[in-house]
LOMARTOR-420713 format. One line per field, with one value per residue (C-alpha): residue number from 1; residue in one letter; y negated, x, z. Coordinates in pm, 1 decimal. Example, Ala and Ser with C-alpha at 12.3 -4.5 7.8 and 13.67 -1.06 7.14 Angstrom:
# LOMARTOR-420713
pos = 1 | 2;
code = A | S;
yy = 450.0 | 106.0;
xx = 1230.0 | 1367.0;
zz = 780.0 | 714.0;
This chain:
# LOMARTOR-420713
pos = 1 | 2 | 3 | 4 | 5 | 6 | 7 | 8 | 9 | 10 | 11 | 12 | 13 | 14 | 15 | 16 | 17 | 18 | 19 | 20 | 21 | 22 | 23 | 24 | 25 | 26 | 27 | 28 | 29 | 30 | 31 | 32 | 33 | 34 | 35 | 36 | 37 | 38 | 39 | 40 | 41 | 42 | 43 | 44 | 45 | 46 | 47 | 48 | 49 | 50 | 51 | 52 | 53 | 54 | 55 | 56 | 57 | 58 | 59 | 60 | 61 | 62 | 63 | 64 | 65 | 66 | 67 | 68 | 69 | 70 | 71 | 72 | 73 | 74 | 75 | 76 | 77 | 78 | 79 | 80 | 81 | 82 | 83 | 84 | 85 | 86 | 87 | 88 | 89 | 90 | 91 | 92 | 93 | 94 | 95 | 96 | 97 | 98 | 99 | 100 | 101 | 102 | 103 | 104 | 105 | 106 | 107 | 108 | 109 | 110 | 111 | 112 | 113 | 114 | 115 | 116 | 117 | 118 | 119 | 120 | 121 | 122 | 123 | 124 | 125 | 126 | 127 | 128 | 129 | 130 | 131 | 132 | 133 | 134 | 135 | 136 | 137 | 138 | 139 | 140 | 141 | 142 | 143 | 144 | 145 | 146 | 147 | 148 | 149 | 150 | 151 | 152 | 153 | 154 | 155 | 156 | 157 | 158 | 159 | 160 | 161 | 162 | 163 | 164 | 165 | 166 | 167 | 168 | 169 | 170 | 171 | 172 | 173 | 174 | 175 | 176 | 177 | 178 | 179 | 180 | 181 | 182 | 183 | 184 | 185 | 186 | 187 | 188 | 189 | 190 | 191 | 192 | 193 | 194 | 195 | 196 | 197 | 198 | 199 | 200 | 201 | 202 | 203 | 204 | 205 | 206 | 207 | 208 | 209 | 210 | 211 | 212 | 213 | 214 | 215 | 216 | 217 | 218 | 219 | 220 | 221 | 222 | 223 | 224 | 225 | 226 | 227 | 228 | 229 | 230 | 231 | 232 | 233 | 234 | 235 | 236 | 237 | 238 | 239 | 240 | 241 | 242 | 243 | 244 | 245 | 246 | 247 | 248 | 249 | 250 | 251 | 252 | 253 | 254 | 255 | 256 | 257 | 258 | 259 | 260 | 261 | 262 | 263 | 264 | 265 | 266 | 267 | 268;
code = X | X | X | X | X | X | X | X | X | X | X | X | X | X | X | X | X | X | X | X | X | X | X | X | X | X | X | X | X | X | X | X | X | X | X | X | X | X | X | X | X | X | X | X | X | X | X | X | X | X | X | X | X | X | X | X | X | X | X | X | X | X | X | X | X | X | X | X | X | X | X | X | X | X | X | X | X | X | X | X | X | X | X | X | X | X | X | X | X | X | X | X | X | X | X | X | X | X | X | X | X | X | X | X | X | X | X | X | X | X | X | X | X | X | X | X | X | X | X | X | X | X | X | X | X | X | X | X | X | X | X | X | X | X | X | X | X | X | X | X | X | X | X | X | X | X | X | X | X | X | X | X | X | X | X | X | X | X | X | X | X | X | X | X | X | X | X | X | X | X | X | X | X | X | X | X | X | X | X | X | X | X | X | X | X | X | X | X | X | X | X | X | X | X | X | X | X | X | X | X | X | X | X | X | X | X | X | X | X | X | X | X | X | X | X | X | X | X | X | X | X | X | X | X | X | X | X | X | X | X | X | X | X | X | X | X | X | X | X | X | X | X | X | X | X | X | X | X | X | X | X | X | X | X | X | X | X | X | X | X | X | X | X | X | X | X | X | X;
yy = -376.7 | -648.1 | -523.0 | -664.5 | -564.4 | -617.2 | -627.4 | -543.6 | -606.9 | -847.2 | -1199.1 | -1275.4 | -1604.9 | -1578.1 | -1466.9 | -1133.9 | -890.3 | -827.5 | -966.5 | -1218.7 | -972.0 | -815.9 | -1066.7 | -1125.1 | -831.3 | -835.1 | -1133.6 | -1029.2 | -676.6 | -882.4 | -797.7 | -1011.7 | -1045.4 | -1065.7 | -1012.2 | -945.8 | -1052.4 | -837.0 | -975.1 | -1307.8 | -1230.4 | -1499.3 | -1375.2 | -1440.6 | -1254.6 | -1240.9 | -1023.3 | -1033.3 | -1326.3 | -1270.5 | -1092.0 | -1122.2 | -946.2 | -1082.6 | -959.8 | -660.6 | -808.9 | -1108.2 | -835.9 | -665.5 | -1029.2 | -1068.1 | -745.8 | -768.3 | -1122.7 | -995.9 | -687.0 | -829.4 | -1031.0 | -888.4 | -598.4 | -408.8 | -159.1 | -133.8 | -148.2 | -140.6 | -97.4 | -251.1 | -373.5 | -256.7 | -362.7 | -151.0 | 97.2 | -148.9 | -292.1 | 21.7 | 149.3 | -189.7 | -133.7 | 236.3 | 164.3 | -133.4 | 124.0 | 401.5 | 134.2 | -39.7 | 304.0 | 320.0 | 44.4 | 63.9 | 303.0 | 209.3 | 398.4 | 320.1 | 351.5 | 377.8 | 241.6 | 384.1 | 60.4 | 69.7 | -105.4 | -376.6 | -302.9 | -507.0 | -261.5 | -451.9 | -249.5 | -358.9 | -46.1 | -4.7 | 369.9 | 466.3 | 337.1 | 647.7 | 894.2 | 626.5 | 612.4 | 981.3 | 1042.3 | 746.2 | 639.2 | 943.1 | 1142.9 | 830.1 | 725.1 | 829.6 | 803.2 | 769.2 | 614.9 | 742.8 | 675.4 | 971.9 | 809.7 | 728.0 | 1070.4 | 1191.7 | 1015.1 | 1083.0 | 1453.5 | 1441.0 | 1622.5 | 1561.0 | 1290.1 | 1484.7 | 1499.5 | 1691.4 | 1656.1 | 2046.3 | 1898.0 | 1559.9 | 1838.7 | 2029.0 | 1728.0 | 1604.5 | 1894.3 | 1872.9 | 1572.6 | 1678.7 | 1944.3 | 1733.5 | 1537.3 | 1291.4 | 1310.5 | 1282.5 | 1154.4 | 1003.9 | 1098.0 | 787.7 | 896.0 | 558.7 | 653.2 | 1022.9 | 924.8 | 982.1 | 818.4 | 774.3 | 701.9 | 972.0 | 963.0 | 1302.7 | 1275.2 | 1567.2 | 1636.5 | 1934.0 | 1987.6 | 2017.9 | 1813.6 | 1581.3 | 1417.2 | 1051.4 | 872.5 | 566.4 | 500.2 | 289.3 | -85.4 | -257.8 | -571.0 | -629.7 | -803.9 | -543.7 | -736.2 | -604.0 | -326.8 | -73.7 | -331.7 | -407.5 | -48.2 | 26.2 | -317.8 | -235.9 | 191.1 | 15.6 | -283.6 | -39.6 | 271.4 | 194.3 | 159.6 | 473.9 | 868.6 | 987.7 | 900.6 | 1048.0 | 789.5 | 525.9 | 598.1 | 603.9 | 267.7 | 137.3 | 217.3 | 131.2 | -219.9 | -219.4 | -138.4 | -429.4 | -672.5 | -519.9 | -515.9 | -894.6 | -975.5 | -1161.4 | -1411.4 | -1566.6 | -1762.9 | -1713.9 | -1699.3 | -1542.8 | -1219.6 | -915.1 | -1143.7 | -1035.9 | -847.3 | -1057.3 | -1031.4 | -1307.9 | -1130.4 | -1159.2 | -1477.4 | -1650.3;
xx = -1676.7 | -1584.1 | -1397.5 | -1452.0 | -1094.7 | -1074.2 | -689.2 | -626.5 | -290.2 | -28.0 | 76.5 | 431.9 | 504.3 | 799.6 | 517.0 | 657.6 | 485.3 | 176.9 | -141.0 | 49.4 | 147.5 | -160.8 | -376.2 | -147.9 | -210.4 | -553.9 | -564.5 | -333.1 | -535.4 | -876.2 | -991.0 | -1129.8 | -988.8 | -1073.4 | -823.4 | -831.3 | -507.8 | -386.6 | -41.1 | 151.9 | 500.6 | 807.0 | 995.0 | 1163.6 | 1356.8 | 1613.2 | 1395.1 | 1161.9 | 1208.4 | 894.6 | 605.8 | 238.5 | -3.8 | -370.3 | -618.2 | -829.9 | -1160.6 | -1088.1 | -914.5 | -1279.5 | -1452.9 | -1316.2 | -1386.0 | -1755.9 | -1777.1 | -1722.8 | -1870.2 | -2188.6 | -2213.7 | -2003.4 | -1996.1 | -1667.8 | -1532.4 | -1218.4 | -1023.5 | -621.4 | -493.1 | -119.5 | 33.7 | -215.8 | 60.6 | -87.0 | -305.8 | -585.9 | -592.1 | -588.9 | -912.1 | -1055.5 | -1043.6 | -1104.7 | -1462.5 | -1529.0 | -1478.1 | -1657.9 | -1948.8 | -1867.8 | -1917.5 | -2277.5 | -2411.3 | -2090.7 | -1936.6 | -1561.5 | -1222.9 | -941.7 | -604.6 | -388.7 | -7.0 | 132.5 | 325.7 | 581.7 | 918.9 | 1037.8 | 1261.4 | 1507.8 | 1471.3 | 1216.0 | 946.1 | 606.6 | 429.2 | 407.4 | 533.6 | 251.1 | 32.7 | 147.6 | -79.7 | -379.1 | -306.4 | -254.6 | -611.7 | -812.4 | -753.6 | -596.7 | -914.2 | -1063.8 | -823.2 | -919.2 | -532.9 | -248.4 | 67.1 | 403.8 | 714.9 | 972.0 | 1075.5 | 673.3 | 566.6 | 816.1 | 679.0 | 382.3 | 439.5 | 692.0 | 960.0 | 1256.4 | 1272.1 | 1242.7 | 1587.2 | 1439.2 | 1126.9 | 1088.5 | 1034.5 | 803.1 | 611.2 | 549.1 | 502.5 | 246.5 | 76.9 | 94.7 | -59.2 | -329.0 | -396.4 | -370.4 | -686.3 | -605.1 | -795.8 | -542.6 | -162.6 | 147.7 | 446.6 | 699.5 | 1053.0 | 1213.8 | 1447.1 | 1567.5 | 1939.1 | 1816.5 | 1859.1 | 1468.9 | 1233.1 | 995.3 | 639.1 | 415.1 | 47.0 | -127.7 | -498.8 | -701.6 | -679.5 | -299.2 | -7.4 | 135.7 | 498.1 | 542.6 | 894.5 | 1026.4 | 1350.2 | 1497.2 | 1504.9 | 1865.0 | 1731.9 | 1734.6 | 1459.5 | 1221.2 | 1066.4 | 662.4 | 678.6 | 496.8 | 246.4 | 213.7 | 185.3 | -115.8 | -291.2 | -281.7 | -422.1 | -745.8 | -738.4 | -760.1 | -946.5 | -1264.6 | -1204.9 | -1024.8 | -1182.7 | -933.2 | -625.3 | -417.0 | -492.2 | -487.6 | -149.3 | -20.0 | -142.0 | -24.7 | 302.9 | 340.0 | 213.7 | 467.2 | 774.5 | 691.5 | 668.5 | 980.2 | 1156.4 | 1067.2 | 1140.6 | 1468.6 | 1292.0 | 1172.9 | 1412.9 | 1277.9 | 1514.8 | 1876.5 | 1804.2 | 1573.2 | 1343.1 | 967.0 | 842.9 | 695.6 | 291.1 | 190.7 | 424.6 | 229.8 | 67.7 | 369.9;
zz = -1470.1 | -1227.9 | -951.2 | -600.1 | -363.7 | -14.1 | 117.5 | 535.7 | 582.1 | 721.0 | 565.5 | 420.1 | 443.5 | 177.6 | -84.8 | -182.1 | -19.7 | 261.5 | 178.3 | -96.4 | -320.5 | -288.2 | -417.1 | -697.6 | -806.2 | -751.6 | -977.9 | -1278.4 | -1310.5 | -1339.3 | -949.4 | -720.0 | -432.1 | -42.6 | 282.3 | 643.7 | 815.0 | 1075.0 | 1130.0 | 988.3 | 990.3 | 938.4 | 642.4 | 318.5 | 61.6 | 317.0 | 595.5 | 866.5 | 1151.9 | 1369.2 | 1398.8 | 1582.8 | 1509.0 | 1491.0 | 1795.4 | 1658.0 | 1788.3 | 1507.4 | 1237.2 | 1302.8 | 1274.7 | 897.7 | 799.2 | 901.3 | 748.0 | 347.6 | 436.0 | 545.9 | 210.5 | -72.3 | -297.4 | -168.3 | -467.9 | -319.4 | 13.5 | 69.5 | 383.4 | 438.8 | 754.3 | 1058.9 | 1343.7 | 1648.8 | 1785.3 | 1841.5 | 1547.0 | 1374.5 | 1566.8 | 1482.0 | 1135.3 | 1189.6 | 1337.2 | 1085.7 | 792.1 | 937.2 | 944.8 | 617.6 | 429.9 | 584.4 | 336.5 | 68.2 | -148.6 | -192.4 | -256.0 | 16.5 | -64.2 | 258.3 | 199.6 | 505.9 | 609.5 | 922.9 | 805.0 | 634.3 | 367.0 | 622.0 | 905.9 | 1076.7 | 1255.9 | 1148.6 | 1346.0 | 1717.7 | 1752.4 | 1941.2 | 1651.0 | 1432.5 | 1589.1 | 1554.1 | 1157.5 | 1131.7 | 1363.9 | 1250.0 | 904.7 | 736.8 | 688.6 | 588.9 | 297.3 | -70.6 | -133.5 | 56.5 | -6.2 | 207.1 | 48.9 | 229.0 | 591.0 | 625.9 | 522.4 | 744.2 | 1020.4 | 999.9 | 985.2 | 1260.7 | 1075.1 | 865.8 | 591.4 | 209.1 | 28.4 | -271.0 | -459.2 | -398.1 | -23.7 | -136.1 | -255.8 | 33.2 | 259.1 | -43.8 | 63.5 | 430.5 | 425.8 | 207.0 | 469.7 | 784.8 | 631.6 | 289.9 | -11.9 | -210.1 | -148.9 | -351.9 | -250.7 | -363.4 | -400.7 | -466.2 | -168.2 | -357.9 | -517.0 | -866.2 | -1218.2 | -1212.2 | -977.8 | -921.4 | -768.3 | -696.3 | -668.4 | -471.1 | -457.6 | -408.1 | -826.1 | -819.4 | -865.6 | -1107.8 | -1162.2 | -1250.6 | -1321.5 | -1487.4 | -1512.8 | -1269.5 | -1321.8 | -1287.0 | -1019.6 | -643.0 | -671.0 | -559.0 | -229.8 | -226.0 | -479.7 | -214.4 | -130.1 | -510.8 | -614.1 | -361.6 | -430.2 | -813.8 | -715.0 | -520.6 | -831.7 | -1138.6 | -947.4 | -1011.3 | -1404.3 | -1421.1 | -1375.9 | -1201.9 | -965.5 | -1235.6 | -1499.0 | -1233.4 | -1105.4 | -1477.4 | -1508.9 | -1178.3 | -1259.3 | -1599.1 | -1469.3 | -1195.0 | -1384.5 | -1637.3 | -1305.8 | -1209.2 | -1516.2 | -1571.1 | -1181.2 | -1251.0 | -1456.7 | -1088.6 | -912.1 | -535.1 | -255.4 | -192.5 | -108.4 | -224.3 | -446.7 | -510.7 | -850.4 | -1074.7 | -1039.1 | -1352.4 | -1564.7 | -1841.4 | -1771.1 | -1725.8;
């Protein structure tokens, strides 16, 4: 089937990540691809420079625009900046799903791999309140989940696990728990839902150059979920994707710090 995605997230200006990688990804899994910019950001491989956000009234403007005329199969929801924006694209959703049937996938978004904050800290509660219940999938890697749960960050998978299912129970369909952060020869991932759970890892790939791989993994989930029954065979997809961009990242030769995956890996 073609597969129409809508991205609602921030721009990177180096490429690697935001709304970028997103419709890279888009592209090299065969989706078509639409955005909504909430933020542009000044950054490279190197980290984030600047930030300003977009005003929600136009965020809400460009999501009513492709809305209003195209087919929406699938929505990801990156960078969202602050607490109006997020209620923006709260209420535009809410009134999307009126006239469209579409999965969102939710990547929880709020720093830069740099240590840049690219979420207000007021804006938690908004995500938590507004778009949580609303997300098919969410996707916290452990300081996100943390945050959003307002307790320690996991050290074990025993505790992604429980905050897997915390989540769950505070109002997501269904959540992945990434453990990229856990100090562990692989790198693994635990998908919750109300059907049970299910362990993912890959080894580890040997590059820096991993600039965009959250934003990547959640573009590909909302890419290949309407091919796929199940999040299950959709995340095992996703990921076998992403660790081929990964494992092929240092063919790229962008910039002098945490480089970008490689999206056109096979293209290229």
């Amino acid at each position: 089937m073609n597969v129409n995605a809508l991205t609602i997230a921030g721009s990177d200006s180096g490429g690697g990540a935001g709304i970028q990688a997103d419709l890279k990804t888009f592209s090299a899994l065969g989706a078509y691809g639409m955005s909504a910019i909430t933020a542009l950001t000044a950054q490279n491989t190197r980290g984030v420079q600047s930030v300003h956000a977009i005003p929600a009234a136009f965020v809400a403007a460009q999501i009513d625009a492709v809305f209003s005329d195209i087919r929406v199969d699938s929505v990801k929801l990156g960078m969202l900046a602050n607490r109006e924006i997020i209620d923006a694209v709260a209420e535009r959703l809410e009134d999307a799903r009126q006239n469209h049937t579409f999965y969102l996938v939710l990547d929880t978004v709020m720093i830069a791999k740099g240590g840049h904050a690219l979420l207000q800290a007021d804006a938690v509660t908004a995500l938590r309140e507004r778009l949580l219940p609303q997300a098919s999938l969410i996707t916290p890697n452990l300081p996100e989940a943390a945050a959003l749960l307002g307790c320690a960050v996991a050290l074990t998978e025993a505790e992604m696990r429980e905050q897997g299912q915390a989540l769950l129970e505070a109002g997501a369909q269904a959540v992945l728990m990434k453990g990229g952060h856990l100090p562990s020869d692989d790198s693994p991932d635990w998908l919750i839902t109300p059907a049970g759970q299910l362990r993912i890892a890959l080894p580890r790939i040997a590059t820096r150059n991993t600039h965009g791989t959250g934003c990547t993994l959640s573009a590909a989930l909302a890419a290949l979920r309407p091919r796929h029954a199940d999040w299950a065979s959709t995340l095992q997809a996703a990921r076998a994707w992403l660790q081929d961009a990964l494992a092929a990242a240092d063919r790229l030769d962008v910039g002098h710090g945490i480089g970008p995956v490689h999206h056109f890996h096979a293209w290229w």
